[in-house]
C-alpha positions as CSV (number, residue, x, y, z in Angstrom):
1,X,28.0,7.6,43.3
2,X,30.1,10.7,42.2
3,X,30.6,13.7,44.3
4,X,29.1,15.9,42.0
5,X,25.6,14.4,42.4
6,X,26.0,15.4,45.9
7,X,24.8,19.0,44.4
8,X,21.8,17.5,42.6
9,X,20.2,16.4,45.8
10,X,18.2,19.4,46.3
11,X,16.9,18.8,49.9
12,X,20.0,18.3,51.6
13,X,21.1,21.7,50.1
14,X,24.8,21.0,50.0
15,X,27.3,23.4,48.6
16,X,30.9,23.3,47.4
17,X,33.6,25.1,49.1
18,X,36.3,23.9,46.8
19,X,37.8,20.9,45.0
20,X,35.7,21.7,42.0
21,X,38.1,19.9,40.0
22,X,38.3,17.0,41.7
23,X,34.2,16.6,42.0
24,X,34.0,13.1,39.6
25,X,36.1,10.9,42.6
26,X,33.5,8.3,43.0
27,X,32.3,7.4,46.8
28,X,32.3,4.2,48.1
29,X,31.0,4.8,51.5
30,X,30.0,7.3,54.5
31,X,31.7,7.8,57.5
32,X,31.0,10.1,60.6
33,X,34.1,11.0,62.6
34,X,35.3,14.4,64.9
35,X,38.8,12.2,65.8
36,X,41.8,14.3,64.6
37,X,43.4,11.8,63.1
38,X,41.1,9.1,61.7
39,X,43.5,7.4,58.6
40,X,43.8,4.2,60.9
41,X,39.9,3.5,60.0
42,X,40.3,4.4,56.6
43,X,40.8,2.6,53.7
44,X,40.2,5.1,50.5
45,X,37.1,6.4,48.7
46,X,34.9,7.5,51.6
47,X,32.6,10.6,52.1
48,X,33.8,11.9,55.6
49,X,31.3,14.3,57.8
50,X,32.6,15.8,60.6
51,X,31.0,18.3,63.0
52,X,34.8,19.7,63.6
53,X,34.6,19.1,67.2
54,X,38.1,17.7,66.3
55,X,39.5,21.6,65.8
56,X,41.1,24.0,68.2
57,X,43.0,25.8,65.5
58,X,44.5,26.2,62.0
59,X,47.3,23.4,62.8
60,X,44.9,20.9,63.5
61,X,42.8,21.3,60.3
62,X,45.7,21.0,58.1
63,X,46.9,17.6,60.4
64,X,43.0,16.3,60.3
65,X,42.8,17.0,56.1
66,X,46.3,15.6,55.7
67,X,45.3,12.2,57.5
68,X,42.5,12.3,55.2
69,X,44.2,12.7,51.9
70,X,46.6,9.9,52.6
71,X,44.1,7.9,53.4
72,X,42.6,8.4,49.9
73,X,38.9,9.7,51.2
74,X,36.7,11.2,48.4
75,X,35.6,13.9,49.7
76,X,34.4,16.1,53.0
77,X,31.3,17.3,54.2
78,X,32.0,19.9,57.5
79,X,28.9,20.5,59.5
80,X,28.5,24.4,60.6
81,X,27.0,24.1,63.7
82,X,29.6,24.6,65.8
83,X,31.3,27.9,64.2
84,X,28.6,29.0,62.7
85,X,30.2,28.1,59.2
86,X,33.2,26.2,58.3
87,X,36.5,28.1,59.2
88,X,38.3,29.4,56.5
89,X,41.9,27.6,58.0
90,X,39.6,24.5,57.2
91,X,39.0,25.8,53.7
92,X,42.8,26.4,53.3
93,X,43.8,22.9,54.3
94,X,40.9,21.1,52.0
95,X,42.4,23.4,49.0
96,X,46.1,22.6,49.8
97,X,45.5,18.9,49.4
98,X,43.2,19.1,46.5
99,X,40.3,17.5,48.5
100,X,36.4,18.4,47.7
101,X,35.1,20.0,50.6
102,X,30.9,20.3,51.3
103,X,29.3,22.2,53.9
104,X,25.1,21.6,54.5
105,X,22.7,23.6,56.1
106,X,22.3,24.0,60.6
107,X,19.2,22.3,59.8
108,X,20.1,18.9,58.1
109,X,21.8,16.6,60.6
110,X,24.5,14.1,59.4
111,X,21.8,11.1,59.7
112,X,19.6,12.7,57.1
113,X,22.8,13.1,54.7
114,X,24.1,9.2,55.6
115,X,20.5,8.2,55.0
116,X,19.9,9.9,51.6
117,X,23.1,8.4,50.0
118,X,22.9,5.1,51.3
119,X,19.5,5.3,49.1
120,X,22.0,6.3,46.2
121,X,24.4,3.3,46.9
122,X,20.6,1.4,46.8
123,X,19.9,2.2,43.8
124,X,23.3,2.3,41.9
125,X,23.6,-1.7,43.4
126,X,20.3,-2.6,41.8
127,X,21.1,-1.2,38.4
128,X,24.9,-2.8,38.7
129,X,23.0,-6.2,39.4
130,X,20.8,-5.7,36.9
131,X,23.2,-5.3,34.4
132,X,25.3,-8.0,35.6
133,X,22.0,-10.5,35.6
134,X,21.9,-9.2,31.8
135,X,25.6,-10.0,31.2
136,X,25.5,-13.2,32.8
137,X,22.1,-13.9,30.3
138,X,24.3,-13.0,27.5
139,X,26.9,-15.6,28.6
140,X,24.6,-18.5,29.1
141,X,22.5,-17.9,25.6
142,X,24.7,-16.9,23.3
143,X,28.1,-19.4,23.3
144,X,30.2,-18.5,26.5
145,X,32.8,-15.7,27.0
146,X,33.3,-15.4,23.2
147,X,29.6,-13.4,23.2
148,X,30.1,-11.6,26.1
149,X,34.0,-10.4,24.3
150,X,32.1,-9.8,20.9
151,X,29.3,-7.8,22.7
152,X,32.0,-5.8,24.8
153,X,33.7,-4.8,21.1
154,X,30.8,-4.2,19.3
155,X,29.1,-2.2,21.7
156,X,32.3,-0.3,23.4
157,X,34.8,-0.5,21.0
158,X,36.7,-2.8,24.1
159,X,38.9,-5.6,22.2
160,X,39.8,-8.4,24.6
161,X,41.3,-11.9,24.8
162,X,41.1,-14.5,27.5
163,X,44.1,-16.5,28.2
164,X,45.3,-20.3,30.0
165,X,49.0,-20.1,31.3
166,X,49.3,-22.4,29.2
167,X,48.9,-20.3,26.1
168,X,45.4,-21.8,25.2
169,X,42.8,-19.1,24.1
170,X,39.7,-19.6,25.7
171,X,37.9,-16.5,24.1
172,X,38.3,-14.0,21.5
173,X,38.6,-13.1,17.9
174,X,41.7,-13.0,16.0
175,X,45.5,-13.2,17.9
176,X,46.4,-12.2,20.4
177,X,49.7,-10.0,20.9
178,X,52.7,-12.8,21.0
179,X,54.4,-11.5,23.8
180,X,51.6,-11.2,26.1
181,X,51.3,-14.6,27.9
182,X,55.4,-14.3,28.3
183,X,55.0,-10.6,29.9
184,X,51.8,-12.1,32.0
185,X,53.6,-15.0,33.7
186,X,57.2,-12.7,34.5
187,X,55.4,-9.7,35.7
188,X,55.9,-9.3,39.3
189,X,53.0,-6.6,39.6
190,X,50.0,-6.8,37.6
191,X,48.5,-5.2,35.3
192,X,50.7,-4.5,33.3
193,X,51.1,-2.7,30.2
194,X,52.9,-4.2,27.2
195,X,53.8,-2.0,24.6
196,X,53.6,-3.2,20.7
197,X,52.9,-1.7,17.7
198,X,49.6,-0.4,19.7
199,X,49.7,-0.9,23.5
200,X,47.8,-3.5,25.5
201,X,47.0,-4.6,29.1
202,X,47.6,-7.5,30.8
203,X,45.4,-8.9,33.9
204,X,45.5,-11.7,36.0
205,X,42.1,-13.2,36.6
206,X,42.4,-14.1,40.3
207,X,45.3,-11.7,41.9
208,X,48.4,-12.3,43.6
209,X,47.1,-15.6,46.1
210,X,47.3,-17.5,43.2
211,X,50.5,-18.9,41.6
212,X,50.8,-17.1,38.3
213,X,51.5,-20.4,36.1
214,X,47.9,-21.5,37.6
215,X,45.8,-18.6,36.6
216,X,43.9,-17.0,33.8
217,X,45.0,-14.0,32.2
218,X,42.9,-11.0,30.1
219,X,44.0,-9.5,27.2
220,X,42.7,-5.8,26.4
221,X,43.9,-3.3,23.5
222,X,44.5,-0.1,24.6
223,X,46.7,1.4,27.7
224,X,44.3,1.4,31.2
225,X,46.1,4.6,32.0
226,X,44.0,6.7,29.3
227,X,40.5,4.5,30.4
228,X,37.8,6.7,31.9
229,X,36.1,5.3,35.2
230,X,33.2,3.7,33.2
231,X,35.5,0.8,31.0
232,X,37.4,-0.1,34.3
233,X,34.4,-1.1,36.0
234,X,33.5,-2.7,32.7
235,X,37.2,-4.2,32.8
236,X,36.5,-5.5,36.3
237,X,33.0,-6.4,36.0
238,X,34.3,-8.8,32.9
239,X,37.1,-10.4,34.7
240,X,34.4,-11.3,37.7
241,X,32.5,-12.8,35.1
242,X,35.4,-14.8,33.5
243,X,36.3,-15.8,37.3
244,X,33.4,-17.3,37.5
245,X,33.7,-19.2,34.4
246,X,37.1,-20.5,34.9
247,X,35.5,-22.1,38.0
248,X,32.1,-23.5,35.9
249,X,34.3,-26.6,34.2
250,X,34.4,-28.3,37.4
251,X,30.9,-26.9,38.9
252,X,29.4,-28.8,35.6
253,X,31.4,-31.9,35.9
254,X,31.6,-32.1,39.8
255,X,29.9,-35.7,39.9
256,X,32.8,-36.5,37.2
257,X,35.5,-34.7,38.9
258,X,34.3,-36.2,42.7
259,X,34.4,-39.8,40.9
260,X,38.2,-38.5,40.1
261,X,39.4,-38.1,42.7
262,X,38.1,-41.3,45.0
263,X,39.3,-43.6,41.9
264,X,42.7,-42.0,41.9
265,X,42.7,-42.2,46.0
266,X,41.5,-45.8,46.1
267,X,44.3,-47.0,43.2
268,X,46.7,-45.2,45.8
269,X,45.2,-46.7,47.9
270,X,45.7,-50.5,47.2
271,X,42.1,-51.1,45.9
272,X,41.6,-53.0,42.4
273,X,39.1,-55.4,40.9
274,X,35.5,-54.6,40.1
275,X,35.5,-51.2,42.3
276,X,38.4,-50.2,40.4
277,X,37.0,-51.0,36.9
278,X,33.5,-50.0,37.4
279,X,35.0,-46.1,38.4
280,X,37.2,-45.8,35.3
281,X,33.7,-46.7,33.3
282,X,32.0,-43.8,35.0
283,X,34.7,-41.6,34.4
284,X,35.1,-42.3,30.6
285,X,38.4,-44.0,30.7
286,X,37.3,-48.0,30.8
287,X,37.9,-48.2,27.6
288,X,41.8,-47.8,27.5
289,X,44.3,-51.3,26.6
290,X,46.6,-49.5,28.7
291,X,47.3,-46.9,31.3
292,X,49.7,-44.0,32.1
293,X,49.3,-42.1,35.5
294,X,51.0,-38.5,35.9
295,X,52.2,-37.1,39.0
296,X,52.8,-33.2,40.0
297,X,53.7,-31.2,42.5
298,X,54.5,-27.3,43.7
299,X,56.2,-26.1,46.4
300,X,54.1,-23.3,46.8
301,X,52.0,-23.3,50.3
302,X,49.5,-21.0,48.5
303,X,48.5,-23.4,45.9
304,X,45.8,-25.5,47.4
305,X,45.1,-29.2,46.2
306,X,42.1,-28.3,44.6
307,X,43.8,-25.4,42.1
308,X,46.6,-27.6,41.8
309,X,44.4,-30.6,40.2
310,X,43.3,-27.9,37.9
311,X,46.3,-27.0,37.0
312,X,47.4,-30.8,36.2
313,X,44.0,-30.6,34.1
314,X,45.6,-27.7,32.4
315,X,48.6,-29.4,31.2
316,X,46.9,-32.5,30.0
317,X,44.2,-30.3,28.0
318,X,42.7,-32.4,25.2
319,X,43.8,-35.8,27.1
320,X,41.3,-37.3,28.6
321,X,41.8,-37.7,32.2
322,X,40.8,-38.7,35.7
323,X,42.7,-36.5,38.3
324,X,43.0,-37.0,41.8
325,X,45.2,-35.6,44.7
326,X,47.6,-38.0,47.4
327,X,49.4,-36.0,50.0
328,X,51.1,-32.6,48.5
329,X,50.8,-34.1,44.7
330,X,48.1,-34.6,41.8
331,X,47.5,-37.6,40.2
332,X,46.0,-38.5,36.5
333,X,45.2,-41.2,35.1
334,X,45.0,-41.5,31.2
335,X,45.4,-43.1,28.2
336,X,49.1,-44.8,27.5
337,X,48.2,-43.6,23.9
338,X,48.4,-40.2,25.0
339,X,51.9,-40.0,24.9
340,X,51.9,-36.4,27.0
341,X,56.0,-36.5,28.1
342,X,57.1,-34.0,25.2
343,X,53.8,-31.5,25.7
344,X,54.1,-31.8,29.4
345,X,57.7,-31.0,28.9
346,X,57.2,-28.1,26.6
347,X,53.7,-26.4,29.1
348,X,55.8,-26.7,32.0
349,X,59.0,-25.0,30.4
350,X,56.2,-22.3,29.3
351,X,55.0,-21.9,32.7
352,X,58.5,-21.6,34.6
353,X,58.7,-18.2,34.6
354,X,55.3,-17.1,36.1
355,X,56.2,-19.9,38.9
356,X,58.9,-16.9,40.7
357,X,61.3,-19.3,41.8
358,X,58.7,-22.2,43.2
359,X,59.4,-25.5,41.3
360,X,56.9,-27.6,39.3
361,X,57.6,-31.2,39.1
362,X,56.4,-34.1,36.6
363,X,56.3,-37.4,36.8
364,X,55.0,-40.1,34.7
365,X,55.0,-44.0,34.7
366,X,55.2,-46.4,32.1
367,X,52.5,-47.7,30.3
368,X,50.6,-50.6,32.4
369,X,47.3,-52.7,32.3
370,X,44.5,-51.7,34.1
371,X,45.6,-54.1,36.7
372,X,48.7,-52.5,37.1
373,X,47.0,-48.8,38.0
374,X,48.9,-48.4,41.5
375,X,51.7,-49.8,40.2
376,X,51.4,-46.7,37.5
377,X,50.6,-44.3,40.4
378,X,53.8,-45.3,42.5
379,X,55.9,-45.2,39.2
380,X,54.5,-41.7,38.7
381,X,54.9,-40.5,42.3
382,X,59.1,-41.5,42.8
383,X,59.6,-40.0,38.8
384,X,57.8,-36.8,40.6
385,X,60.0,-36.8,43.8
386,X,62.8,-37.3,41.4
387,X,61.8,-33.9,39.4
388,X,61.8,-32.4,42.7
389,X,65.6,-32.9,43.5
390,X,67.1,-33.5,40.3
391,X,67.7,-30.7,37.4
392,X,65.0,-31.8,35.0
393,X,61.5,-30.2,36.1
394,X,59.9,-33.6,34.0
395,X,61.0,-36.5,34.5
396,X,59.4,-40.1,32.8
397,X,59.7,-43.2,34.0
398,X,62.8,-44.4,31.5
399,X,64.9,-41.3,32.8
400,X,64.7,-43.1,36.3
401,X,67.6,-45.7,36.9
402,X,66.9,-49.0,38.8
403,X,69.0,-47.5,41.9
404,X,66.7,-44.5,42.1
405,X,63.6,-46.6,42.0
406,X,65.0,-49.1,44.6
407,X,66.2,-45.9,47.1
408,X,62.7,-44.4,46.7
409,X,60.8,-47.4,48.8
410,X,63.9,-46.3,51.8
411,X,61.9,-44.7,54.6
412,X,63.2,-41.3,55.8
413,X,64.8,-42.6,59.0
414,X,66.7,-45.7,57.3
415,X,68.0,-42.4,54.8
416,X,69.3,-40.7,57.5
417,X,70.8,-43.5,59.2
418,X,73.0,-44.7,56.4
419,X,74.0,-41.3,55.7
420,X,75.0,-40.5,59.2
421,X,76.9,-43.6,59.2
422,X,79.0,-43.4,56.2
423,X,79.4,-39.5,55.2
424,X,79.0,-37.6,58.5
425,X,82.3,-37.8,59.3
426,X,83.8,-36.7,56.1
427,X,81.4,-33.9,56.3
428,X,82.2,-32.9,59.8
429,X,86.2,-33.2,59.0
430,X,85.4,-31.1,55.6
431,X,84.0,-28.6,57.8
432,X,86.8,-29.0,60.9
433,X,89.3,-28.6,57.8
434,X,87.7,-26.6,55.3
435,X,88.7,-29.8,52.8
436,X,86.8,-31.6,50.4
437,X,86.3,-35.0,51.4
438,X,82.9,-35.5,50.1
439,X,83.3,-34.2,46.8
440,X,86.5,-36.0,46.3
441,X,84.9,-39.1,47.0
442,X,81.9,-38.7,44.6
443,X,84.3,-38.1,41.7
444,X,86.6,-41.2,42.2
445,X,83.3,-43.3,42.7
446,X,82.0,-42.0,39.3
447,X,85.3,-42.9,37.6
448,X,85.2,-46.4,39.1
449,X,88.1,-45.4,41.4
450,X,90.9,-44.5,38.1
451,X,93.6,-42.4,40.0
452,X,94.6,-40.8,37.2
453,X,91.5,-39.8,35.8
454,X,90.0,-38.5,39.4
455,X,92.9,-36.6,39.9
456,X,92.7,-34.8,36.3
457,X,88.8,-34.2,37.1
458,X,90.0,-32.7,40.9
459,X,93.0,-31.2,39.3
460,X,95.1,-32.1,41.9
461,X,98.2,-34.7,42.3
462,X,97.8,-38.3,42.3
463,X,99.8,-38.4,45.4
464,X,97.2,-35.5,46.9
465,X,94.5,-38.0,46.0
466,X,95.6,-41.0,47.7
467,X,96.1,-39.0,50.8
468,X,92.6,-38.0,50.7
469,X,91.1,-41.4,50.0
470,X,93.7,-42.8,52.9
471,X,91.9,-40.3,55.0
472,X,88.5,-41.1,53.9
473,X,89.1,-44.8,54.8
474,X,90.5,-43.6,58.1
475,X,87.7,-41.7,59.0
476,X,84.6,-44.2,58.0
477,X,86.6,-47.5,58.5
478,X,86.1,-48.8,54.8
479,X,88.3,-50.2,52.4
480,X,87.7,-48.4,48.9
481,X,89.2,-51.0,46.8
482,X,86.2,-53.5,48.5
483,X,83.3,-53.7,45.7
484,X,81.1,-53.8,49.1
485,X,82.3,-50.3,50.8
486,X,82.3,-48.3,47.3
487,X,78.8,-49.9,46.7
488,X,77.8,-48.7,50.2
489,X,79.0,-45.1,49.5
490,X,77.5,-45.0,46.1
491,X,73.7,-45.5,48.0
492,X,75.0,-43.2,50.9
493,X,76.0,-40.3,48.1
494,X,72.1,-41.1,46.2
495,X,70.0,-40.6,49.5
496,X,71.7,-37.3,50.2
């Protein structure tokens, strides 16, 4: 309800004192209050009556009509009851602050007013559902979110595209703007407006508890600055609608998508044999000669298992897939024809940006029979733990060497042990010294202990370096020319 149909209620008699100009501020609620300062229970967009038991002079209605502009309130409605009219320091204030201030008659009590336009807010929900049960007709007859976009430009000239993170259109005619999905995923604030050769507007489907590189994005022409009230309710009433439709996939398949994830926990889980097969029948993939699982992970707290499957479903679109979650990661399993490494390499360089500093990882196996699925799954899950730690955000089973996939069965207390052991005390000494034991160690290891070469690497002195690694056996008690000791500080120096 606007304000001005405040004045069209002809019972209630209601008059305007001022704000004349600011009388199309729509009103989300009523609220009764006399306190002085009432922002606290205020959140924007209500119709406040007061009886002005609250004033005692002129400063208190400018500090009562101040709360109530910041607090982004509609509008007023001052009762006249108690000064036989509405003091003009009251007036004053309301005009000052540019807010729309009402006065009724002695005779209608502020119950009558709250009653007659919670009738309003009645009626205006009825019509908004009714429209919205038409709208979601219209999406269910006629094709999906492409009808609904094509009724939205035919009938109100509103152009619109909807957007994966991945940069797959789900709906709409024609291209979108190039730059948009780039602007959507670095945006720290949405919307946001992009400017082309015409401007457009850039939404995020969901909001800010989502992790951009998981969401949905909208696509309109046109700047939202210059809308009128009517197209950004239409605006928000769409992107409830395409909410709702980015959620259908799995509301449709949920049988599938529950079969999923109780194959991909069982193969985790040790199971094979008949179980095993008869679940990759009844999820479409018992057909395969071979298998590839895919592992992924975010360290994002916000991102809940469920979203992050989808978001593993995302990256594999057109592959068919069973996806599954064990611990803090997503599992698929699919086709070794697929072949996803380059495309998962290429969607998860596409989504880095709208990730805001949180890291996705990859993993993926090698290619194995369908006896081999855990196997597949394990393979997947160290190549993932590897992409967590190392520089490559995908990482496929060849890029793994046989020392990390030994170190990756190591439990974390054996880890710690070994390290403690063998590099604590260069580290404390480093830190004692403010040297570089540590360092100096990993580079004559990775030379195969060549003086020369290390010392051109560290620039530094041959004589400087043999000092150090004289230290270094001093301090651990190893020998350095012993193939034993430099294999045991090669492992330390990976389990860091």
């Amino acid at each position: 309800m606007r304000l001005r149909s405040l004045l069209t209620i002809a019972e209630l008699g209601f008059e305007l004192l001022c704000g004349a100009e600011n009388q199309d501020r729509f009103v989300r609620w009523v609220i009764t209050t006399d306190l002085l300062d009432p922002g606290r229970y205020l959140s924007g967009g209500e119709l406040v009556l007061t009886g002005l038991h609250w004033r005692h002079g002129a400063a208190d209605s400018e500090a009562f009509v101040s709360a109530l502009a910041g607090a982004g309130v509609a509008g007023v409605v001052a009762g006249q009851a108690r000064y036989g009219g509405v003091p003009q320091d009251v007036v004053e204030a309301c005009r000052r602050h540019r807010m729309p201030l009402f006065t009724v008659p002695v005779n209608v009590s502020f119950s009558v007013v709250t009653e007659h336009i919670n009738r309003g807010f009645a009626i205006g929900r009825a019509a908004d559902l009714s429209a919205a049960l038409h709208r979601n007709r219209e999406l269910v007859a006629d094709g999906g979110l492409g009808s609904v976009l094509a009724l939205l430009e035919r009938d109100f000239g509103l152009r619109c595209w909807v957007m994966t993170s991945t940069g797959r259109l789900v709906a709409g005619s024609g291209t979108p703007p190039a730059a948009a999905l780039d602007t959507f995923l670095r945006a720290r604030n949405l919307p946001v407006v992009l400017r082309d050769a015409v401007p457009y507007t850039v939404f995020a489907v969901d909001g800010p508890r989502f992790a951009r590189a998981a969401d949905w994005l909208l696509i309109f022409e046109g700047d939202r600055a210059e809308w009128p009230e009517e197209r950004r309710a239409i605006v928000a009433d769409l992107a409830a609608v395409v909410s709702l439709e980015r959620a259908r996939p799995d509301d449709e398949r949920r049988v599938e998508v529950r079969l999923a994830r109780e194959l991909v926990e069982q193969i985790a889980g040790g199971a094979r044999g008949s179980e095993t097969a008869v679940r990759l029948d009844l999820t479409g993939l018992g057909t395969a000669d071979s298998y590839l699982a895919v592992a992924a992970t975010i360290d994002l707290d916000a991102l809940r298992p469920r979203e992050l499957r989808g978001l593993l479903r995302e990256i594999l679109h057109g592959t068919p897939c069973a996806v599954g979650s064990v611990d803090s990661e997503a599992i698929a399993l699919l086709p070794a024809d697929a072949d996803p490494v380059g495309n998962i390499r290429r969607t998860v360089a596409t989504l880095t940006p709208g990730l805001h500093g949180s890291r996705l990882a990859v993993g993926v196996s090698a290619a194995v029979e369908q006896a081999d699925l855990r196997i597949a799954v394990e393979q997947a899950r160290v190549a993932c733990r590897s992409a967590v730690t190392g520089p490559n955000s995908v990482v496929a089973h060849e890029d793994l060497t046989a020392r990390t996939l030994l170190l990756a069965s190591v439990p974390d207390d054996v880890r710690l042990l070994f390290q403690v052991r063998l590099l604590h005390p260069l580290r404390a000494y480093d830190r004692l010294n403010r040297t570089d034991l540590v360092h100096t160690l990993e580079k004559f290891l990775e030379v195969s202990g060549a003086w020369t070469r290390c010392a051109e690497l560290l620039h530094i002195h041959v004589g400087t370096l043999r000092n150090r690694i004289q230290r270094i056996e001093e301090l651990t008690g190893r020998d350095l020319s012993r193939l034993e000791d430099r294999a045991n500080f090669v492992l330390a120096l990976a389990l860091r």
